[in-house]
C-alpha positions as semicolon CSV with decimal commas, in nm:
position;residue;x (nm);y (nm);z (nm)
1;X;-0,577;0,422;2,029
2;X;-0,571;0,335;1,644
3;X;-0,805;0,517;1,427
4;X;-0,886;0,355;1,094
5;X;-1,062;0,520;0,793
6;X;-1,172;0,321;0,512
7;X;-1,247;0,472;0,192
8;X;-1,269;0,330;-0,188
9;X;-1,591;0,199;-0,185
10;X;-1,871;0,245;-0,435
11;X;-2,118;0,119;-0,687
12;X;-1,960;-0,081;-0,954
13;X;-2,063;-0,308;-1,216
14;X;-2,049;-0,712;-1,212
15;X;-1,665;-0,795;-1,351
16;X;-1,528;-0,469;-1,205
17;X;-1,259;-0,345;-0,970
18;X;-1,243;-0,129;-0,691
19;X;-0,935;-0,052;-0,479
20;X;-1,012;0,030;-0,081
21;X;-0,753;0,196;0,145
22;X;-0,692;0,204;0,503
23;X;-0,573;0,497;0,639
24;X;-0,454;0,462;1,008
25;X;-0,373;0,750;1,294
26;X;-0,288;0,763;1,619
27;X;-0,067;0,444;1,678
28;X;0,214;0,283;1,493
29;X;0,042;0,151;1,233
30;X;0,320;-0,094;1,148
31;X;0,303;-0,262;1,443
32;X;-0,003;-0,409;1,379
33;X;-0,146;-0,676;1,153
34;X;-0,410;-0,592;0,954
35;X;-0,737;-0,741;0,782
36;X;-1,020;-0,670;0,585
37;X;-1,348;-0,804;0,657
38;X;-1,673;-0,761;0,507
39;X;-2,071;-0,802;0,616
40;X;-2,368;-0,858;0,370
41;X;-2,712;-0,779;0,496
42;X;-2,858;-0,968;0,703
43;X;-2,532;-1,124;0,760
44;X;-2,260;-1,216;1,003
45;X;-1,907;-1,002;0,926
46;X;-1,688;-1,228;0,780
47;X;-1,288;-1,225;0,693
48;X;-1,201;-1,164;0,363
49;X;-0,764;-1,096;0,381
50;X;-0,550;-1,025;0,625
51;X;-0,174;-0,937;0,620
52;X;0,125;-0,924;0,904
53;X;0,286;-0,598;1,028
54;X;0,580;-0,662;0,738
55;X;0,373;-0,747;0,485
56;X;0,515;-1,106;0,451
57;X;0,220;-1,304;0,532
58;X;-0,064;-1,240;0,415
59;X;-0,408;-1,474;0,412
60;X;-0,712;-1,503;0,237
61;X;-1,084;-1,654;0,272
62;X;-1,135;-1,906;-0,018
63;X;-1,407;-1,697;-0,180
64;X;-1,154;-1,425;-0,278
65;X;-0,844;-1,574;-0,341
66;X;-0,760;-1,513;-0,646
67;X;-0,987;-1,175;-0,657
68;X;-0,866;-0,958;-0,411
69;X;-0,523;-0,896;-0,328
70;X;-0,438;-0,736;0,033
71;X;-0,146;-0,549;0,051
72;X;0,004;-0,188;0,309
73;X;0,258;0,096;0,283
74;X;0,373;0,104;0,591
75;X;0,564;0,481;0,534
76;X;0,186;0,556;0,497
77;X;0,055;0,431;0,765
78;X;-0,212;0,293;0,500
79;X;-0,341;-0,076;0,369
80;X;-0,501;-0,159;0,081
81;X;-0,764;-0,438;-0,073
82;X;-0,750;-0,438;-0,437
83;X;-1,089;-0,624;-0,528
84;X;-1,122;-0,771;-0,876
85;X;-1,364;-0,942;-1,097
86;X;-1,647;-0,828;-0,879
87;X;-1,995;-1,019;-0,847
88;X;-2,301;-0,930;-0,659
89;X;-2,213;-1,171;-0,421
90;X;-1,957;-0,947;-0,316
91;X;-2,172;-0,652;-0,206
92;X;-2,093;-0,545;0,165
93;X;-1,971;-0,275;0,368
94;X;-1,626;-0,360;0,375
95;X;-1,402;-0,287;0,721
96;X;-1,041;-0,272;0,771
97;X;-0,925;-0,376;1,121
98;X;-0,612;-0,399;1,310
99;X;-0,483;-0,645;1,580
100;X;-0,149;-0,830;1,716
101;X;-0,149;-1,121;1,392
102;X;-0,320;-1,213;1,090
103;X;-0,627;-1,388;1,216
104;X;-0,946;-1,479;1,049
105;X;-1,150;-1,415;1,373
106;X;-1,338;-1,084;1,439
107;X;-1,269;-1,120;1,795
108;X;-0,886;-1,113;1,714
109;X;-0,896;-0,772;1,605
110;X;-0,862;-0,484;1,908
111;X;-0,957;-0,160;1,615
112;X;-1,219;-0,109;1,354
113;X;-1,263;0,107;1,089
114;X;-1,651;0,264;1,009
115;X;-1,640;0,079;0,697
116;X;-1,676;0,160;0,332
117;X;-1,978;0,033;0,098
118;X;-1,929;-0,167;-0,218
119;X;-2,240;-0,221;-0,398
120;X;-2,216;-0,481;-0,713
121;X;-2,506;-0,441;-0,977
122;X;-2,544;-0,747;-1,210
């Protein structure tokens, strides 16, 4: 088993930046691609960025790119979403998961993290 912990999250104001981290136990953590994903209310969980086991690949959903940069220290066993230039539309809890390659399907991913609430206030 992988265990994942998110943390990072909070309330932050429209044109802000929060950085989230991904702290993983139990497995080797490098062996693993990673991504973030991220559900609104009342909405489906959607991918946001994902990034290979090396760190050489990473991907991103087009309503990020350019906002949010994924990135992992594997000697940590920890990976990272830096999320800039925030907007309301960005509020959700935010989850880190782990699985064989960068995919942009939940179903691709075999370990979650509880997730970690950003709240954007206009």
């Amino acid at each position: 088993q992988l265990q994942l912990v998110e943390s990072g999250g909070g309330l932050v104001q429209a044109g802000g930046s929060l950085r989230l981290s991904c702290a993983a136990s139990g497995r080797a953590f490098s062996s693993y691609a990673m991504g973030w994903f991220r559900q609104a209310p009342g909405k489906e969980r959607e991918f946001a960025a994902g990034i290979s086991w090396g760190g050489d690949i990473t991907n991103y959903a087009d309503s990020v790119k350019g906002r949010f940069t994924i990135s992992r220290d594997n000697a940590k066993d920890t990976a990272y979403l830096q999320v800039n230039s925030l907007n309301p539309e960005d509020t959700a809890v935010y989850y880190c998961a782990a699985g064989l390659v960068v995919d942009t399907h939940v179903r691709a991913y075999d370990y979650w993290g509880q997730g970690t609430q950003v709240t954007v206030a206009s």
